[in-house]
N, C-alpha and C positions, 0 to 999 in steps of 0.2 A: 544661353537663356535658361534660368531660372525657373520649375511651374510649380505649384502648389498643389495636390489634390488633398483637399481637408475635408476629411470625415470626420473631425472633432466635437463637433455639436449638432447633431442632427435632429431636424423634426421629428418626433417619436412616430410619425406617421409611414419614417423610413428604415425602424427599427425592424420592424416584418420581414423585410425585403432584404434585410445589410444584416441580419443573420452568421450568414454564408459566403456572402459576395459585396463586396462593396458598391457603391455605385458605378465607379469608374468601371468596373468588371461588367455591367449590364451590356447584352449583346441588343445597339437600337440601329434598325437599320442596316446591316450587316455588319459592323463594326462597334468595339466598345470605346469608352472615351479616351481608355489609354491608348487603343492604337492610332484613333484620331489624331492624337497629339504629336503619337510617333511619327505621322505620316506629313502633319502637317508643321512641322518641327524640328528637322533633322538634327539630332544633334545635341539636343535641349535635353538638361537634366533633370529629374522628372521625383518630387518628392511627395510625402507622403504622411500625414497626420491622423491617424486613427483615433475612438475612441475610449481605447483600452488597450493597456498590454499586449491580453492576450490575445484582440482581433490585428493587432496589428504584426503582430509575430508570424500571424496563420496569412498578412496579405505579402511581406517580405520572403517569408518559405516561398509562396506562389511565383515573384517577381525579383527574384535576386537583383533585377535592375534599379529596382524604385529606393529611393535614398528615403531614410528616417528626415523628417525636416528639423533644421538644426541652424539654418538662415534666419534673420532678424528682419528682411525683406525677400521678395519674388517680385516677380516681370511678371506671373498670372498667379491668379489662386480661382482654384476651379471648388466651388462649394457643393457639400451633400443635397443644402435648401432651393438648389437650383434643380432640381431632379424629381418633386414632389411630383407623385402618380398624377394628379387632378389636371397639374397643368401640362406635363407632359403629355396627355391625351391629347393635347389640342396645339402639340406643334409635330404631329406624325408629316406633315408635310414638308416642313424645314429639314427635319431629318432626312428624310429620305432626298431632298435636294441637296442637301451635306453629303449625301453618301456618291449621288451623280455626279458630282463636283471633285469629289476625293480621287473616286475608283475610275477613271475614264475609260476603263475596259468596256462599261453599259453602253456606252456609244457603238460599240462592235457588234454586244449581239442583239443590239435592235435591230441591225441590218441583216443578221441571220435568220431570223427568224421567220422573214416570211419565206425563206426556201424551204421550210419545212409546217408551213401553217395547212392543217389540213382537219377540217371540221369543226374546227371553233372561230368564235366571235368574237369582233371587236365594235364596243358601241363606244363614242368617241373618237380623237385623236389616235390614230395606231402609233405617232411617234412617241407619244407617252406611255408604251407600252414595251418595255424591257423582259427579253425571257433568253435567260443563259441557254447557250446551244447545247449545253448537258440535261437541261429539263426536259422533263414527257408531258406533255399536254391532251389528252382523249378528247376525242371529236364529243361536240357539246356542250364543252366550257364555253361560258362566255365570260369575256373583262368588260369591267367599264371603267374608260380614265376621263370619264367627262370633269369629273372634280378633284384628277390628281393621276399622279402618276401611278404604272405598277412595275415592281421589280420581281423578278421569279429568279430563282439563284438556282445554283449547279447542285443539279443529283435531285431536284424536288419532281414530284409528280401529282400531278393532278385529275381525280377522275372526270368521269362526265357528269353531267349535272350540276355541274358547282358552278356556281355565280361570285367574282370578284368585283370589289369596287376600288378605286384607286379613292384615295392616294395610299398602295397597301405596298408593303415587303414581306416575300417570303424566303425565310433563309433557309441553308442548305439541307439537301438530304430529308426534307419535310416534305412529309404526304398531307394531302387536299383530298379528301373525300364527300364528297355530298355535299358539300358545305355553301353555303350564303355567307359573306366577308362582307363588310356593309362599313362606312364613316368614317375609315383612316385607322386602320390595323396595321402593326407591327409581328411578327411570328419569327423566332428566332429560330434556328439551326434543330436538325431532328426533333421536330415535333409532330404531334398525330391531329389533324384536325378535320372535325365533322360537325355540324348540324348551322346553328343561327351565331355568327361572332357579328357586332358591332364597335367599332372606336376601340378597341384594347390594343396592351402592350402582352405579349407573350416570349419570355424567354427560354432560352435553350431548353431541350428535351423534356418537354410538359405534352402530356397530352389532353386534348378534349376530341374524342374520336367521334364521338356520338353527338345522336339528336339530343337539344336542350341549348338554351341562351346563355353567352357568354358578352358583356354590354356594358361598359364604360368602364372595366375592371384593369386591374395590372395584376400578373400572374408569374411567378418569380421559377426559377428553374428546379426542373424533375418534379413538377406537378400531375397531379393524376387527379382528371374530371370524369368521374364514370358517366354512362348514359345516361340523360334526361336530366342532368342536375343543371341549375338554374339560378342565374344570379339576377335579384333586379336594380335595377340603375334609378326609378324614378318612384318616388315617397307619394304614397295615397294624394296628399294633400298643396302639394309640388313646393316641399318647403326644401331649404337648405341641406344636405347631406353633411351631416356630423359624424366621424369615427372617433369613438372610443377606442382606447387603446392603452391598457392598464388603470391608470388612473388620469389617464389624461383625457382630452377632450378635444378634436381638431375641428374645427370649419372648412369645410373645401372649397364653400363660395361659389358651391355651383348645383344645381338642384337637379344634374344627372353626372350621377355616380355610384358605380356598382359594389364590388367587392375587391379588398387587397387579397392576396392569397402568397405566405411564403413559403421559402424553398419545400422540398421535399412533406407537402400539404397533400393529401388524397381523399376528397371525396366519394363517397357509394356512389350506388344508380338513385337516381330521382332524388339528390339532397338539393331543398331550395333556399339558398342565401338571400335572406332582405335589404333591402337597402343601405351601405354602409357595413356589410360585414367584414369583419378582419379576421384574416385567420394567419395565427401564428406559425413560426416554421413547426414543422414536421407534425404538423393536426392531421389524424386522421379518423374524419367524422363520416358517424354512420347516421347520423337522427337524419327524419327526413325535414326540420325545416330550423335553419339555425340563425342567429342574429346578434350581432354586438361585436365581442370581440373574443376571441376562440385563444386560450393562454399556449406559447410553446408544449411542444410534445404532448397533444390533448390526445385521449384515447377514448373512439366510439364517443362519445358525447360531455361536454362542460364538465369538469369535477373529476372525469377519467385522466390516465395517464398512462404514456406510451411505456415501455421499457425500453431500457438502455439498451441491453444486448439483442434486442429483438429489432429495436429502430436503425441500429448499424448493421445487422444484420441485413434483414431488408434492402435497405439502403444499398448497399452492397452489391445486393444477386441485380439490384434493380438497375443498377450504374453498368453493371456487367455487358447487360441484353444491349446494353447502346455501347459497347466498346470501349466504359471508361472505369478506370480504376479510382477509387478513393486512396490518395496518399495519407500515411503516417502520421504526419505532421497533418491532416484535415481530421484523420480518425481521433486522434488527441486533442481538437480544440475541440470538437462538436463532444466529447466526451465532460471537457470544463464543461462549456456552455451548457450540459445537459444538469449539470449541477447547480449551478448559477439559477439556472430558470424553474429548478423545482425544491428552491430550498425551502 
């Protein structure tokens, strides 16, 4: 078998987000689409069309398995335009019923978990309620899986106080503090999360530790939300949510939607994003109230600019604290890209 994964013409809406990572690379549900395919396709040769040389050089270093596409036909082609944040918000449920389906290990430690349930709540179905026998749970959590399922993965913990709502996954080695999860939340692998999240997608090692709303948004990996910053999802006037985005102009067709936010993106304390804001990879905004669309490597406010050696730098100590290195071959594309985007 034949697969496609074509990132050759993407909605500019997914250019924020496919920076750094492709789509196929997005951790949804505790797995990305490549392993998806892997798991669910033994065998199958697995190619690969990017939108540029040099993003496609930086996904082949990553995956010496993935073939350059070079077929005339496929038995599937998996498209970038099938992954748009707007809509993805609103199949957090399939997903995570993809991932039950996939992983049949969640059948196990549903059944462990009440040997060790001790001070927390379940309102709802408890059979819709997954938590790896590696999780810590503190007395005072409560779940609800009245409108979906929840999954808790291996190494997360959770303090007291925090209120979840299915149909939510949280991925591994992710800390839950204080938090309210509310409308079908995704949270991928070590991330740090605190205060009000509603319906978002959050990928690997991002955090939002602190009080402040995070609501209908997609949040791409090694994000940094400081205290009280705040994204809104819903327009004065309850009109359409339109992102701008260079010069371009999207419809999302749905009159709640928050903010995109790409890779290596860090917000202050108390910054408030309006309706529809984008923020390019590696923006790091200080003003306290931003809107539109924030261009790569922005520094402290619209019209700033980060430095080179200072954003890899950073970048760097910061990948450290979570146990991962930046390779070579990543340090030299984000070095083009750094040129590309501030010519």
């Amino acid at each position: 078998m034949n697969l496609l994964l074509d990132d050759s013409k993407r909605n500019p809406s997914l250019e924020p987000l496919s920076r750094f990572h492709s789509f196929f690379e997005w951790n949804l549900g505790g797995m990305t689409l490549l392993e998806k395919l892997e798991r669910k396709y033994p065998g199958a040769k697995i190619y690969y069309k990017g939108p540029n040389e040099d993003f496609e050089t930086l996904i082949f270093n990553r995956y010496p398995h993935v073939i350059p596409a070079n077929l005339d036909s496929y038995d599937s082609i998996y498209s970038a335009d099938s992954f748009l944040p707007w809509e993805l918000l609103g199949t957090v449920t399939s997903i995570i019923e993809d991932t039950l389906t996939i992983e049949k290990e969640w059948k196990r430690f549903r059944q462990k978990y009440k040997a060790k349930q001790s001070g927390f709540h379940i309102v709802g179905k408890d059979k819709h309620l997954y938590i790896h026998a590696g999780a810590t749970v503190y007395p005072g959590v409560v779940f609800d899986t009245t409108h979906g399922p929840i999954l808790i993965e291996d190494g997360v913990k959770i303090s007291s106080f925090s209120f979840l709502e299915g149909p939510l996954f949280v991925g591994k080695n992710s800390q839950i503090d204080n938090a309210r999860i509310t409308g079908g939340t995704l949270i991928g692998n070590q991330c740090r999360i605190g205060g009000e999240v509603e319906n978002s997608i959050i990928l690997d090692y991002t955090n939002k530790h602190h009080e402040g709303f995070l609501g209908h948004s997609f949040v791409s990996n090694w994000v940094n939300l400081g205290a009280l910053s705040t994204t809104s999802d819903l327009k004065n006037n309850y009109g359409i949510v339109k992102l701008k985005i260079g010069d371009s102009v999207i419809n999302t067709g749905t009159i709640k939607f928050g903010s995109i936010f790409g890779p290596f993106t860090k917000l202050a304390i108390g910054v408030m994003s309006n309706t529809g804001t984008v923020f390019d990879v590696a923006s790091n905004i200080v003003e306290s109230r931003i809107q539109g669309y924030v261009p790569p490597f922005t520094w402290i406010k619209p019209g700033g600019r980060y430095r080179l050696e200072e954003f890899l730098f950073d970048t760097k100590k910061i990948m450290a604290r979570r146990g991962v290195n930046l390779f070579e071959f990543e340090d030299f594309y984000l070095r083009k890209l750094y040129g590309k985007c501030t010519e």
